[in-house]
C-alpha positions in Angstrom: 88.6 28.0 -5.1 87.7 30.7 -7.2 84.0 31.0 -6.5 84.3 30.4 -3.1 86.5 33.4 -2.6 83.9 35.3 -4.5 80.8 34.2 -2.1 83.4 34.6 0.8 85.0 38.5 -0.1 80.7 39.2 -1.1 79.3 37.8 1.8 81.8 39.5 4.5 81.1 43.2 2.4 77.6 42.5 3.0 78.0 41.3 6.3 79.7 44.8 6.9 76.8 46.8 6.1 74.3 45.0 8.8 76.2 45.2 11.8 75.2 48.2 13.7 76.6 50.8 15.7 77.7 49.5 18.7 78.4 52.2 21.3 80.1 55.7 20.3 81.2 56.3 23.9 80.1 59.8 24.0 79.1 61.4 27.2 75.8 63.1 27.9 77.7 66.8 27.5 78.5 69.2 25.8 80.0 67.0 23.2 77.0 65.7 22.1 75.7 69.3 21.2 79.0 70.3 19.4 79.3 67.1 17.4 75.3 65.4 17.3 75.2 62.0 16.7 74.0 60.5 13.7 72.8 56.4 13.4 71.9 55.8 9.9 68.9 53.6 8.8 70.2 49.8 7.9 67.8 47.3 6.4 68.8 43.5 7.6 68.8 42.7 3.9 72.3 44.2 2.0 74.7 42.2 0.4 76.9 43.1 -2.6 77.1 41.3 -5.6 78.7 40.9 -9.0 76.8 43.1 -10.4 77.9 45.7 -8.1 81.2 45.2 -7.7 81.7 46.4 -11.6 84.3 43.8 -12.6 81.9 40.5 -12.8 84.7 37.6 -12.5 84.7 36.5 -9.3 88.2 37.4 -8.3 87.7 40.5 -9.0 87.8 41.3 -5.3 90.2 38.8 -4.4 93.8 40.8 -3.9 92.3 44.2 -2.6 93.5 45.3 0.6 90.2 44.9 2.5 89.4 41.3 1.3 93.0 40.3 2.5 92.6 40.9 5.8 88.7 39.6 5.8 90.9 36.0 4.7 93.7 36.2 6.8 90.8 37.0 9.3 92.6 39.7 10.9 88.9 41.4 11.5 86.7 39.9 13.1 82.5 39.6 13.6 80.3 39.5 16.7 78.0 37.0 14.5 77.5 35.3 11.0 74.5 36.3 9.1 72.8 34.6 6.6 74.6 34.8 2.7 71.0 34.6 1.0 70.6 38.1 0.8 69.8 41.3 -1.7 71.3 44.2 -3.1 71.0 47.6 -1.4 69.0 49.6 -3.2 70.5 52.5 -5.7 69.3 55.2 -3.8 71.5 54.4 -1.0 75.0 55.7 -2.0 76.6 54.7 1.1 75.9 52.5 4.0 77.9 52.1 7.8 79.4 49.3 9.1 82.3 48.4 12.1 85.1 46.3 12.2 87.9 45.2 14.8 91.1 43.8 15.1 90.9 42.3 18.2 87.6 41.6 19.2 87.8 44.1 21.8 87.8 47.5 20.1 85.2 48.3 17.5 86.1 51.0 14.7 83.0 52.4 12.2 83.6 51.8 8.7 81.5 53.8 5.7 81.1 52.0 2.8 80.3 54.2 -0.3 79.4 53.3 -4.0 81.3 55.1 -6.1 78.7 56.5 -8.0 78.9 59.4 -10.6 76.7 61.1 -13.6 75.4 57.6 -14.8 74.8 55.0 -12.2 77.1 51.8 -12.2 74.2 49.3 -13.7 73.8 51.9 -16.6 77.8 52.3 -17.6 78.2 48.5 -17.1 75.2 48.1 -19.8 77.1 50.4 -22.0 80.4 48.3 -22.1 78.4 45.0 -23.2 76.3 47.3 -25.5 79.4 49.0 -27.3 81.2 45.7 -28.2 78.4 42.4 -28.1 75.3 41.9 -29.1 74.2 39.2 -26.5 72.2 40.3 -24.2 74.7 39.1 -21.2 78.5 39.3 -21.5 81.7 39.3 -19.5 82.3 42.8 -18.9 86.2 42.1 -18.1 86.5 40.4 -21.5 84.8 43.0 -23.2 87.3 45.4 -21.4 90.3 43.6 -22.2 89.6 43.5 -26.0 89.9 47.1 -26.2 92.9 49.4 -27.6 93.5 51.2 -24.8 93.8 47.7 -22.5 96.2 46.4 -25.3 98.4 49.3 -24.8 98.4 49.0 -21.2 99.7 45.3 -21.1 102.4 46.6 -22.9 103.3 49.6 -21.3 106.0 49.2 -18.6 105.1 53.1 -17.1 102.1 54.8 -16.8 102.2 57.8 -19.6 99.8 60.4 -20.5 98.9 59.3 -23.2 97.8 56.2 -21.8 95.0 58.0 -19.8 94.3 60.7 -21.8 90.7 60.8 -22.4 89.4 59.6 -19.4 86.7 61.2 -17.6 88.5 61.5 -14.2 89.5 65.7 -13.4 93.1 64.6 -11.8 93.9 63.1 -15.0 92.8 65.5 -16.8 96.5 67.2 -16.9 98.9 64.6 -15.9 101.9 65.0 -14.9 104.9 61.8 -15.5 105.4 62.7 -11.9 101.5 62.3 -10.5 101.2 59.2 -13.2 104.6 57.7 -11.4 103.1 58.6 -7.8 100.1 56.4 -8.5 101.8 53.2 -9.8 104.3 53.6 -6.9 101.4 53.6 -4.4 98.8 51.7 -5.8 97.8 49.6 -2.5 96.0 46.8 -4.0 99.3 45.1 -5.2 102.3 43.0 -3.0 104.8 44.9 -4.5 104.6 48.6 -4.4 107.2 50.9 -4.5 108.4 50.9 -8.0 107.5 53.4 -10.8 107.2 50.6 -13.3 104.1 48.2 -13.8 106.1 45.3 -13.8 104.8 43.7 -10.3 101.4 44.0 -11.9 99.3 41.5 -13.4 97.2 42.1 -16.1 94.0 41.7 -13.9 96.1 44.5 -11.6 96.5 46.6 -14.5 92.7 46.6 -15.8 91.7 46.8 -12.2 93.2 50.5 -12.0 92.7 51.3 -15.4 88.9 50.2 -14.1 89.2 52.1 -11.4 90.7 55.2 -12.7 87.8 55.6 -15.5 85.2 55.3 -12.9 85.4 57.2 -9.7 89.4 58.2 -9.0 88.5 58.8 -5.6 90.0 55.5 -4.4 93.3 56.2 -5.7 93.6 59.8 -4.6 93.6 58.6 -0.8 95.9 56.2 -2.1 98.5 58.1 -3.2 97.8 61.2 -0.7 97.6 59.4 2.9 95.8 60.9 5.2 98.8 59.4 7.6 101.5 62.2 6.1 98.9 65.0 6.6 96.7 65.4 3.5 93.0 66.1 4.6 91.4 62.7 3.3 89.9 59.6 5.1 91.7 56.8 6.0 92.3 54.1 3.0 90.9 50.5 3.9 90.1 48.9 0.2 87.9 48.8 -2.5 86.5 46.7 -5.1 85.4 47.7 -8.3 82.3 50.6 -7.3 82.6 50.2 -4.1 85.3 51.4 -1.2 85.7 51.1 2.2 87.0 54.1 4.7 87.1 55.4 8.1 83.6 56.5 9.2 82.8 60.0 8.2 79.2 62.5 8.8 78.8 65.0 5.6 79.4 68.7 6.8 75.9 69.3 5.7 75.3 67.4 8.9 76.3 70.6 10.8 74.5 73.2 8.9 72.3 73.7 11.9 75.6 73.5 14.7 76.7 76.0 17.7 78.5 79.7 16.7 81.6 77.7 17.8 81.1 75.0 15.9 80.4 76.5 13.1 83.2 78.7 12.9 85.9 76.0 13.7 84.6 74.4 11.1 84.7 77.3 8.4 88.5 77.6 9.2 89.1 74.2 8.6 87.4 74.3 5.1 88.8 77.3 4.1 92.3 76.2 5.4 92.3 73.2 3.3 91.4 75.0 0.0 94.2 77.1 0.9 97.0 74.0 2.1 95.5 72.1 -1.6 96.8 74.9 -3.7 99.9 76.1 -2.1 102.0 73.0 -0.1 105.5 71.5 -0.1 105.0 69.3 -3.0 104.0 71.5 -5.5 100.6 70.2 -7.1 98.1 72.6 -7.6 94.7 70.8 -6.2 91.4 72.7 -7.2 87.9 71.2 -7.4 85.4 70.8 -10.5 82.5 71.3 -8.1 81.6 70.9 -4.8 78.5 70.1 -2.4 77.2 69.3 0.8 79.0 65.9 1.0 82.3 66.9 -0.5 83.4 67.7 3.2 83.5 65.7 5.9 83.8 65.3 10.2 85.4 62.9 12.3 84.0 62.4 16.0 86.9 64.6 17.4 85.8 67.5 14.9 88.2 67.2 12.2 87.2 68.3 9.1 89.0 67.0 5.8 87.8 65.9 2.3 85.3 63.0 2.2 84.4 63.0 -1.7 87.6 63.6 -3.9 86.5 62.7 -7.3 85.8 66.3 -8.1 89.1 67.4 -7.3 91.6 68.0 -10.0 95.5 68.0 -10.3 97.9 70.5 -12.0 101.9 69.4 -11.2 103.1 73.2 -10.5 106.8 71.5 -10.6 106.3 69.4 -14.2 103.9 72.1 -15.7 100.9 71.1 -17.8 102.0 67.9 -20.2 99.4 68.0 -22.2 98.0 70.1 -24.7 93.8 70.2 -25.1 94.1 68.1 -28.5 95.3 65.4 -27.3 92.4 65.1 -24.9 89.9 64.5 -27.8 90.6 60.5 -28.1 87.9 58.4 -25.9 86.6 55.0 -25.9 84.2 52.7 -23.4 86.3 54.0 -21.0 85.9 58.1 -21.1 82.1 56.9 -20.7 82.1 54.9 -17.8 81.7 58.0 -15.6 80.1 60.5 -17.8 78.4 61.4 -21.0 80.9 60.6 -24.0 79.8 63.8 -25.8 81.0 65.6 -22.7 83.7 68.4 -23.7 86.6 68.5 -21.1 87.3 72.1 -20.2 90.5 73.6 -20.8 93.3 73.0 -17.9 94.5 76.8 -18.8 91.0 77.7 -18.1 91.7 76.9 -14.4 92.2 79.8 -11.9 93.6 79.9 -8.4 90.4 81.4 -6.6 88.1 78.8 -8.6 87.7 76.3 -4.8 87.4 79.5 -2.9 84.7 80.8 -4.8 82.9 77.5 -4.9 83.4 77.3 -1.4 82.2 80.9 -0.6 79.0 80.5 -2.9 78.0 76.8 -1.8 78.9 75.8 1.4 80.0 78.9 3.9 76.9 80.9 3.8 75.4 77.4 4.5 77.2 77.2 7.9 77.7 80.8 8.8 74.4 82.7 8.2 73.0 84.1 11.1 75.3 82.4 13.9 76.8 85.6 15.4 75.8 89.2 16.3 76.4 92.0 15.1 78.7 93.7 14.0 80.7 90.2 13.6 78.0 88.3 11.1 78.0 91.4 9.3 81.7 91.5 8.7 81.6 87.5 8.1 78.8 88.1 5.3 80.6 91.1 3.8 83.9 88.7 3.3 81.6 85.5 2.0 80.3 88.3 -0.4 83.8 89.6 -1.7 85.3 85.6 -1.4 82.2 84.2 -3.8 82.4 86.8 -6.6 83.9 85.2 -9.9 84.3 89.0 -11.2 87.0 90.2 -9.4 90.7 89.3 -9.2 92.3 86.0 -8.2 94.4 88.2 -4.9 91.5 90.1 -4.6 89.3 86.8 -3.9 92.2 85.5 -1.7 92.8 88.4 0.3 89.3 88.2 1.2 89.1 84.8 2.5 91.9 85.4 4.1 90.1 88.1 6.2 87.9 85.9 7.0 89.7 83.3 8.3 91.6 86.2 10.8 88.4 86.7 12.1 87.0 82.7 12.6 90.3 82.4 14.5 89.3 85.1 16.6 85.8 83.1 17.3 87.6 79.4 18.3 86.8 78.3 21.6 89.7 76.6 23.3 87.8 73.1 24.2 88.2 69.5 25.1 85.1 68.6 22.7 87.1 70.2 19.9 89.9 67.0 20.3 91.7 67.7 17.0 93.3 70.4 18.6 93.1 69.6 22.2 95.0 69.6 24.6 97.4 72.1 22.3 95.0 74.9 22.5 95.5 75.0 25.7 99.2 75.7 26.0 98.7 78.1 23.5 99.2 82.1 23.6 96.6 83.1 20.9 93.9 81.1 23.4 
């Protein structure tokens, strides 16, 4: 029973990545010029497994949300495809697929490795490496032997000093309260809800340890649903490296877009730096770094956050619970995402304008240079200039962006292509 669940939850992933886009409904206007379309190149050959799925038992996938509703076939397929299939290559870090519920309606899906520093086949290596000398092993049992596991299957709440040391940036200075958030929303078991691990197995509990050490991005739109407001993608599962969400473009995508575009979308981005480090529930989010595909678009022109695993969390309400020496201890799994001789920086060392300088210097000049006459592109580039400067003053960095985004609302268009905000705009004075 085991196994075939294994070939069943591999074989449907797979089967995800070759169906192809059906039909985006988009009409030959001017919404096709606001928001181009994008069809991504799929080979007839992907399929995903054990190797990729990080975990190598074959249950490994068997309890996520995504594979449940594959068994309880909830989602359907327009055809069955052949299992005898090969991995996607490691240069492709994510791939599109579709799915329905009813046979009728067809959503996208984007299915992303979760890859970091070190690719997945070179960590994995690393845990057989560290503990055997064979030249195969079981990479769960090798995980479960260690210290850190032990203390987990003990542990009845998720403490500090149970993840200290790991690689991930919003663990870098927990809080009990953020640590508590995440076993109370952790969606891959039956039994949420409780602040205590006891509804979770031990496979549960190495499979977000796992999880955690690799790529935290899975758990942050977890715990943050993009369903009470927080600019992330919409959650569907994942399985060791590899997660499943609502179909997203990278803003890089829309370096090249319309004045109007452009500037819609500069407000967004600089809105959400400024919603992640002041909002109701008091956790300071900054990022580590970002890039091109740190951001990303829905069809209707929303932007929001498509790559969190370089965003970090300080609990403004708890305060920082631990001190930088007890980040020093680290194990196979500080080094599943990075170099082990890594230093972590200092959670003191981080400022309020750090995002909005990273924004400023990376990705706004990107979208904003040369959209608009003058005099407005030279007040836009005068702002970007005073905004991306890591030499002056935390209010002094804010108050410029904040300039900016006064002007970028001046520069919205009030339009039905821009269906985030439509048909509000329109009943609106400032329009």
């Amino acid at each position: 029973m085991g196994r075939w669940m294994y070939y069943f939850c591999s074989n449907v992933l797979g089967l995800l990545i070759l169906l192809q886009f059906l039909t985006l409904n988009w009409s030959p206007s001017l919404e096709a010029t606001v928001f181009p379309s994008s069809v991504p190149h799929v080979k007839p050959s992907y399929s995903f497994g054990r190797t990729f799925l990080g975990l190598d038992k074959c249950n490994a996938c068997i309890g996520t949300s995504i594979c449940k509703k594959f068994f309880k076939e909830e989602i359907r397929f327009d055809n069955w495809l052949a299992s005898h299939l090969k991995l996607p290559p490691n240069y492709l870090p994510s791939y599109s697929g579709n799915y329905t519920d009813d046979a009728k309606s067809w959503r996208l899906v984007e299915i992303s490795r979760l890859t970091t520093k070190y690719q997945h086949d070179q960590a994995d290596k690393r845990i057989c490496a560290s503990l055997s000398k064979a030249k195969s092993c079981s990479i769960e049992h090798v995980l479960r032997k260690t210290e850190r596991f032990q203390k987990w299957l003990k542990a009845k709440r998720l403490t500090p000093d149970l993840v200290q040391g790991l690689p991930s940036p919003m663990l870098r200075c927990p809080s009990q309260r953020l640590l508590d958030r995440i076993v109370r929303r952790y969606a891959e078991v039956p039994d949420a809800g409780s602040i205590y691990m006891d509804h979770l197995t031990d496979r549960d509990k190495l499979r977000l340890l796992y999880t955690l050490s690799v790529n935290a991005h899975p758990i942050l739109l977890q715990i943050f649903p993009e369903a009470e407001g927080w600019p992330f993608p919409k959650y569907l599962g994942s399985c060791g490296r590899l997660i499943v969400t609502a179909s997203t473009r990278p803003l890089k995508e829309f370096y090249s877009s319309p004045p109007e575009v452009a500037a819609d979308l500069a407000l967004q981005l600089l809105s959400i730096v400024n919603s992640m480090r002041n909002n109701d529930m008091n956790y300071f989010f900054y990022f580590v770094s970002v890039d091109a595909g740190t951001f990303g678009i829905f069809n209707n022109g929303l932007l929001f956050i498509r790559d969190a695993s370089t965003l970090g969390i300080i609990d403004k309400q708890e305060g920082l619970q631990l001190t930088d020496g007890q980040q020093e201890y680290k194990d196979i799994f500080s080094c599943l995402a990075s170099d082990c001789q890594s230093a972590f920086p200092s959670c003191n060392s981080v400022t309020e304008k750090q995002s909005l300088i990273m924004v400023c210097q990376e990705l706004l000049p990107k979208l904003l240079k040369g959209k608009f006459l003058q005099p407005v592109q030279e007040k836009i580039d005068r702002f970007l200039r005073l905004c991306a400067d890591s030499f002056r003053a935390d209010q002094e960095v804010s108050d410029s962006a904040g300039k900016l985004i006064e002007l970028l609302k001046s520069l919205q268009s009030c339009d039905s292509h821009f269906a985030y905000r439509y048909p509000d705009c329109k009943y609106s004075d400032k329009y």
